[in-house]
C-alpha positions in Angstrom: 0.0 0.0 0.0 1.5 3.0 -0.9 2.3 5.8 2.0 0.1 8.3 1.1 -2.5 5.7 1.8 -1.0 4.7 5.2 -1.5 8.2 5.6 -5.0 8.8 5.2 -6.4 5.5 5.8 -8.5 6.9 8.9 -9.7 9.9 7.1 -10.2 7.8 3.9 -12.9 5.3 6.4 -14.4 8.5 8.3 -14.7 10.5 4.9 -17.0 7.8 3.5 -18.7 7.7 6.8 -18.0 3.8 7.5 -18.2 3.8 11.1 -15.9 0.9 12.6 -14.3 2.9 14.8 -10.6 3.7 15.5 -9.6 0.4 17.1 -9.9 -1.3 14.1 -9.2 1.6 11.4 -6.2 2.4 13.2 -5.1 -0.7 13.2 -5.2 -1.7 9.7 -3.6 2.0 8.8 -0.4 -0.1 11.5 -1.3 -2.9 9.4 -0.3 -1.0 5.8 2.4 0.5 7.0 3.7 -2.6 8.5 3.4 -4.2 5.2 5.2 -1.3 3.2 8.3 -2.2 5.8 7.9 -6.1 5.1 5.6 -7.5 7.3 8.8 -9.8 9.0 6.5 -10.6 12.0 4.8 -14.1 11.6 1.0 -14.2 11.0 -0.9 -17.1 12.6 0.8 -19.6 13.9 -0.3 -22.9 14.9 -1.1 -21.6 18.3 -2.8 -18.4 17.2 -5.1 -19.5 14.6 -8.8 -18.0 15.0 -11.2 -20.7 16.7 -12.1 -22.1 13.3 -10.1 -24.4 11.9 -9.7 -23.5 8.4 -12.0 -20.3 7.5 -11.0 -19.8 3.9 -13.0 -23.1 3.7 -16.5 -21.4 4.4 -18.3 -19.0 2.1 -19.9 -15.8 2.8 -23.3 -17.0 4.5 -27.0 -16.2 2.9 -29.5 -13.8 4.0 -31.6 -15.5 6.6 -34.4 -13.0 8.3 -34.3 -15.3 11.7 -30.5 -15.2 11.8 -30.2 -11.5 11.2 -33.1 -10.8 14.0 -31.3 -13.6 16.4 -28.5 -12.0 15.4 -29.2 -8.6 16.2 -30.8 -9.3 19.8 -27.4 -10.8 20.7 -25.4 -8.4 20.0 -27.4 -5.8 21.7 -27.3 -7.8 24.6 -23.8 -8.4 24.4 -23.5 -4.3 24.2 -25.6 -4.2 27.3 -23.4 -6.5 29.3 -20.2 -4.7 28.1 -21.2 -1.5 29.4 -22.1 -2.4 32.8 -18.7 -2.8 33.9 -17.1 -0.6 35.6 -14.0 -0.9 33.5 -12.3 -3.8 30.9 -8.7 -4.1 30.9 -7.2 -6.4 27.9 -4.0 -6.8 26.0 -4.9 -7.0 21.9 -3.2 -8.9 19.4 -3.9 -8.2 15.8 -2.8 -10.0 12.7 -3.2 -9.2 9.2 -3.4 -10.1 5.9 -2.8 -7.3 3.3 -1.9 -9.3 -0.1 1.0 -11.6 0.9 1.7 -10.1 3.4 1.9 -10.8 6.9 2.3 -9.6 10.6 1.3 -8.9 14.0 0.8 -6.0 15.9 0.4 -5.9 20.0 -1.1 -3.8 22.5 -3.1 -3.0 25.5 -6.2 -1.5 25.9 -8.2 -0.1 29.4 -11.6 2.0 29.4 -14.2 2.9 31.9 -17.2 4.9 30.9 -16.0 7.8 28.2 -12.3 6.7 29.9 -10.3 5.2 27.4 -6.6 4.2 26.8 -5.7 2.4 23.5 -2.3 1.7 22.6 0.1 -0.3 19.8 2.6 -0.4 18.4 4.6 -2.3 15.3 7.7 -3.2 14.7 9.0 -2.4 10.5 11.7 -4.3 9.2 14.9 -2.0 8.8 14.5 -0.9 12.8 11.8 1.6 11.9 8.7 1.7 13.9 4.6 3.3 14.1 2.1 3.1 17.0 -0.9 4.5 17.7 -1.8 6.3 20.9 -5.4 7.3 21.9 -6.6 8.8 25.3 -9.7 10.0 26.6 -10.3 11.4 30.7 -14.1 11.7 29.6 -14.0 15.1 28.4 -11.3 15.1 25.8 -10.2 12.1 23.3 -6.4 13.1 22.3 -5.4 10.7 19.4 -1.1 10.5 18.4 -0.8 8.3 15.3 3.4 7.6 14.8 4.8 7.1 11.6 8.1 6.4 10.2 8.5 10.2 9.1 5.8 11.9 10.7 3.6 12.4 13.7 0.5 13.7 14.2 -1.8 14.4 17.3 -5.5 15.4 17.4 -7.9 16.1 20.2 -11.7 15.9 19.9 -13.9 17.6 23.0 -16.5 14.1 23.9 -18.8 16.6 25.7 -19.6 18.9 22.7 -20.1 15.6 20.7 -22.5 13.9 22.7 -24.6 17.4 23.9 -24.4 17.3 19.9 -26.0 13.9 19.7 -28.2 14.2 22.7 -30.2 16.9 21.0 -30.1 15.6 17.4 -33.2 15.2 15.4 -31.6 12.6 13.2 -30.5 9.9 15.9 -29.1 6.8 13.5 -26.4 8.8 11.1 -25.6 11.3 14.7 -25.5 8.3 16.6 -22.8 6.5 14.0 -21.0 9.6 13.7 -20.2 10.3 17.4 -19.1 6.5 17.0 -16.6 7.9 15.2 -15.6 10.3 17.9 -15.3 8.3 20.5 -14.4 5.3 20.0 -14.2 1.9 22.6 -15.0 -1.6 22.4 -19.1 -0.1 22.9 -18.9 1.8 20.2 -17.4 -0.8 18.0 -20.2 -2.8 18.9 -22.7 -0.3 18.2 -20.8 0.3 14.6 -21.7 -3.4 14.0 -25.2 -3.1 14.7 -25.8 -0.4 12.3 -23.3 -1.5 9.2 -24.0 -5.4 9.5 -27.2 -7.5 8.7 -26.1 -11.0 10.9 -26.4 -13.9 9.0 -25.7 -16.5 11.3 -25.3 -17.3 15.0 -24.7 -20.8 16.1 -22.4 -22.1 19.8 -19.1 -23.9 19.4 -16.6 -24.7 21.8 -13.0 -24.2 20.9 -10.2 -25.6 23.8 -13.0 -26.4 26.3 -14.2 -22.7 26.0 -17.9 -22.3 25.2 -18.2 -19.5 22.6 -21.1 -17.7 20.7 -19.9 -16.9 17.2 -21.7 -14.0 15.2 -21.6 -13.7 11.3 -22.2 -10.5 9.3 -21.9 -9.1 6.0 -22.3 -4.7 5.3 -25.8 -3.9 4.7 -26.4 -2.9 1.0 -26.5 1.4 2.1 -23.0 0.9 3.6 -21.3 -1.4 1.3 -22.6 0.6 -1.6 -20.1 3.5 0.0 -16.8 1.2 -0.7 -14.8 2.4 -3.6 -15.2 -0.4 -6.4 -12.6 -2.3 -8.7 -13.0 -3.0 -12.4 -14.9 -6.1 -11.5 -17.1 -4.8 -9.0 -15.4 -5.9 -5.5 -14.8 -3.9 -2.7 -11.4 -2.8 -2.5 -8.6 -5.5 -0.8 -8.5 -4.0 2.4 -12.2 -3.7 3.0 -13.5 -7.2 4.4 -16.5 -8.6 3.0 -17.6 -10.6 6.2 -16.9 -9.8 10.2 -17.4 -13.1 12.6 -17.0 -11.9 16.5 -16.8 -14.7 18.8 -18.4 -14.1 22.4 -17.3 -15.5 25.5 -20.7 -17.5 26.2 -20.6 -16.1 30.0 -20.0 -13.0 30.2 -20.8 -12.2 26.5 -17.2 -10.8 26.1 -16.7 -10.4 21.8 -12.9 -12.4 22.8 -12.3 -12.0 18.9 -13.2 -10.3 15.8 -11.9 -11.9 12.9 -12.4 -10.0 9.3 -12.5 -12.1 6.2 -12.2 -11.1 2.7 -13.7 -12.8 0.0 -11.0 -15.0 -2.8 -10.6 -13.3 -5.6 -12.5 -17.0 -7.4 -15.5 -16.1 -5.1 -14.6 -19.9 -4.0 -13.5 -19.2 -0.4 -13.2 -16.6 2.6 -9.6 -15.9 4.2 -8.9 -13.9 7.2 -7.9 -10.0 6.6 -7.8 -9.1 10.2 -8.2 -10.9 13.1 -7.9 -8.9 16.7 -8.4 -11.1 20.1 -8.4 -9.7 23.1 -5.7 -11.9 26.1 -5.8 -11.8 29.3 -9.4 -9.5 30.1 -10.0 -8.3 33.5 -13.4 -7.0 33.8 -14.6 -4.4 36.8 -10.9 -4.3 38.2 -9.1 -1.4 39.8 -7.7 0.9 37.3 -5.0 4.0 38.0 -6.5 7.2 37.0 -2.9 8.5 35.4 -3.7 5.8 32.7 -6.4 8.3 31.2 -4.0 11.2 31.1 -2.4 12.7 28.2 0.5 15.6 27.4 0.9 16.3 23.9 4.3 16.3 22.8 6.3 19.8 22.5 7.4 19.2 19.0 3.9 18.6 17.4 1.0 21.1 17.3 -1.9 19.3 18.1 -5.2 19.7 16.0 -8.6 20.2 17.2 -10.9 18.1 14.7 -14.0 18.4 17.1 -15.2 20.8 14.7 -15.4 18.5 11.8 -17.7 15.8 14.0 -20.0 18.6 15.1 -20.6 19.4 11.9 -21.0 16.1 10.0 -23.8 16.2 12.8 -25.4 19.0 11.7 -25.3 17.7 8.4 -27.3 14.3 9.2 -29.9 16.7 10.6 -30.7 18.8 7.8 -32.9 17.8 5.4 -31.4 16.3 2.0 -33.4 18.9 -0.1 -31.5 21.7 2.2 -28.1 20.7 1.7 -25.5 22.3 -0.4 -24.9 20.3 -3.8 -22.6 17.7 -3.2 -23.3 17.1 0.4 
């Protein structure tokens, strides 16, 4: 991928209003630029393959209105579970498939409420290195994305966001947006519930671990948004199914595993898979975790501005709008 894209790969997602949030975007933006250095780190090993045993064997499932409707009520109450703790502490591990090539990124993550702390890194062959850093105290989400030549740091105000949202006349698109701006393992799943139709929910247990695995595909009004080849497919880093696998207990998504259909149609292989190790759920967290100083050699830039007003914009009425908005 080439740098420019590495570059813009968040802005190119948020531009076209796809709203998996940062956790993911800003790990497959990692994931490019790990490729562009050579992608030395090894990509699923025998003891780090996703829970099923060979998922380029499956296909992309069918629409089934009793799967998508099971589907759906899981997840929400999955979404309800997650936010009732008091705070979820997890190390992440995310591998990735971009082409031939392949690595692994690491990294931790802790929130608690609008409290977030979100960090990884990646290691480029040659000695060079990226990581992204993102930090909220519940008022203010500061963002520092490192790359090999450049670093940049943004800060977006939560509060104005959500009053923003609170008092929206257009809930779903203000909703998704502020997804956007926030960010967290909630608002992932919230991003899920309103850019996948399920397709499939079924129990398995994988190393004496019950599980509850969930299969989606984009709904037609957000994969019509992707960028097309020649042939009509979605671009190769955009997947074209997402499976999250829940800890049956406590409802905990443990993975999310993104597949991408062969170029044959014949078969689905894993693009991204990210598993969260080693989750403590309620525990004690330190509040200097949530607290960020911007670094004296980069100006930092305000992008609340540009969330406030893509809300605006999903509450004004189409025939309203500028031309071209």
């Amino acid at each position: 991928m080439h740098l420019w894209k590495i570059r813009h790969f968040p802005s190119i997602w948020q531009s076209r209003r796809i709203p998996h949030n940062r956790l993911i975007i800003g790990l497959l933006a990692l994931g490019s630029l790990a490729a562009l250095g050579g992608g030395t780190v090894p990509f699923l090993t025998a003891a780090q393959t996703p829970p099923e045993s060979n998922p380029a064997e499956g296909k992309i499932a069918p629409p089934d209105p009793a799967a998508a409707a099971a589907g759906l009520d899981y997840l929400r109450k999955a979404h309800e579970a997650l936010v009732q703790h008091t705070s979820i502490q997890a190390n992440l591990v995310e591998q990735v498939a971009i082409g031939d090539r392949r690595f692994q990124i690491e990294g931790n993550y802790v929130g608690a409420g609008l409290k977030l702390r979100l960090e990884f890194k990646v290691q480029i062959a040659g000695g060079a290195s990226g990581g992204l850093l993102e930090v909220c105290d519940g008022d203010v989400l500061w963002s520092r994305l490192d790359l090999p030549d450049s670093r940049r740091v943004t800060r977006r105000d939560v509060r104005q966001i959500l009053k923003a949202v609170t008092t929206s006349k257009s809930v779903p698109d203000s909703v998704l947006l502020a997804e956007l701006g926030l960010g967290g393992l909630p608002a992932l799943l919230s991003s899920l519930e309103r850019t996948m139709t399920f397709t499939q929910l079924r129990e398995e247990t994988v190393n004496d671990r019950p599980l509850v695995v969930l299969r989606g595909v984009w709904r037609p009004e957000f994969s019509a948004r992707w960028p097309r080849d020649g042939k009509g497919q979605l671009p190769t880093y955009a997947p074209d199914e997402v499976r999250v696998y829940f800890d049956r207990e406590t409802q905990f998504p443990a993975r999310l595993l993104y597949l991408k259909q062969a170029a044959d149609g014949k078969g689905l292989g894993p693009l991204v898979s990210l598993e969260f190790r080693d989750v403590v759920l309620g525990g004690p967290v330190k509040e200097q975790q949530f607290l960020f100083v911007p670094p004296d050699d980069v100006a930092p830039q305000d992008i609340t501005r540009q969330y406030l007003d893509q809300i605006q914009q999903a509450n004004t009425p189409a025939a309203a709008k500028p031309p071209g908005k």
